[in-house]
C-alpha positions in Angstrom: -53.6 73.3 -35.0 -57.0 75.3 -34.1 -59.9 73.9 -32.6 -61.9 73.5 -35.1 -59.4 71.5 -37.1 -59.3 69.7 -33.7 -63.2 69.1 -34.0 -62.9 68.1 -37.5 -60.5 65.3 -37.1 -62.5 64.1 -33.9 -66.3 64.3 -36.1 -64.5 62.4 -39.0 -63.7 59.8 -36.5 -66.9 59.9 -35.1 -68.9 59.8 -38.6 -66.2 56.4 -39.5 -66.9 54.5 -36.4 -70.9 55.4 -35.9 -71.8 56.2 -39.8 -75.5 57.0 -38.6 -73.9 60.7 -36.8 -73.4 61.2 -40.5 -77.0 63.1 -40.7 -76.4 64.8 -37.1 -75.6 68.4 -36.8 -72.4 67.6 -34.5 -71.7 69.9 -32.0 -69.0 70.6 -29.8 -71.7 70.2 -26.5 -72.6 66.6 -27.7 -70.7 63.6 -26.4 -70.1 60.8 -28.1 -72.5 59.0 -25.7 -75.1 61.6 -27.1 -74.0 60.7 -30.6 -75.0 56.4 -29.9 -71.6 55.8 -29.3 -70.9 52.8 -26.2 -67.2 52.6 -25.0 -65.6 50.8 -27.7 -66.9 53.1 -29.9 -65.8 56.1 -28.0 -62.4 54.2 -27.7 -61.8 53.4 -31.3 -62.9 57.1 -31.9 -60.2 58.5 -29.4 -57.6 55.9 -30.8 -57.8 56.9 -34.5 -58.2 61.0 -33.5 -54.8 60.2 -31.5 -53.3 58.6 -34.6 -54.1 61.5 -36.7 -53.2 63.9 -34.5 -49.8 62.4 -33.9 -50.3 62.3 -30.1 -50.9 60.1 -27.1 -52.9 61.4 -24.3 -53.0 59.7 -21.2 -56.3 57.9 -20.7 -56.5 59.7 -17.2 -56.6 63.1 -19.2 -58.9 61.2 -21.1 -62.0 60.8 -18.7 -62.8 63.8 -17.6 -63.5 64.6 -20.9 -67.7 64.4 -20.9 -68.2 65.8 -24.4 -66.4 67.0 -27.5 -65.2 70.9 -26.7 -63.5 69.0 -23.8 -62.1 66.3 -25.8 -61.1 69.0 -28.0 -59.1 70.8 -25.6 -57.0 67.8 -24.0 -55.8 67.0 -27.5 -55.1 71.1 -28.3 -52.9 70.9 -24.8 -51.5 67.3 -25.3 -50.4 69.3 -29.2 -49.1 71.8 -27.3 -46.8 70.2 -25.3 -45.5 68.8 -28.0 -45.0 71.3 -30.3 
């Protein structure tokens, strides 16, 4: 899986929990904090991306993710050790 298909999944999650990113330009230097999201929100997004994805990242990989291009590449390496 690229990252952009990455980035996909994670902006469809972000657009379901916080409908009002719909009519943001999401980037992959935005956070979701950026986006209006508080941390049940980010959660929720994370959760569902993780569902999706078919993967579980541990939430230590997790929070040193600031904003999406990092959250983007713990799920491409947490894919990768799968695959």
């Amino acid at each position: 899986m690229t990252d952009e298909e990455i980035f996909a999944v994670l902006r469809a999650q972000i657009v379901d929990v916080l409908p009002e990113a719909a009519d943001v330009e999401i980037t992959l230097d935005h956070s979701m904090r950026d986006l209006g999201a508080n941390s049940i929100d980010r959660m929720d997004v994370v959760i569902a991306a993780q569902e999706e994805l078919g993967v579980k990242v541990p939430n230590g990989e997790l929070t040193g993710a600031g904003d999406l291009r990092s959250l983007v590449a713990v799920f491409r390496e947490s894919l990768s050790a799968r695959a």
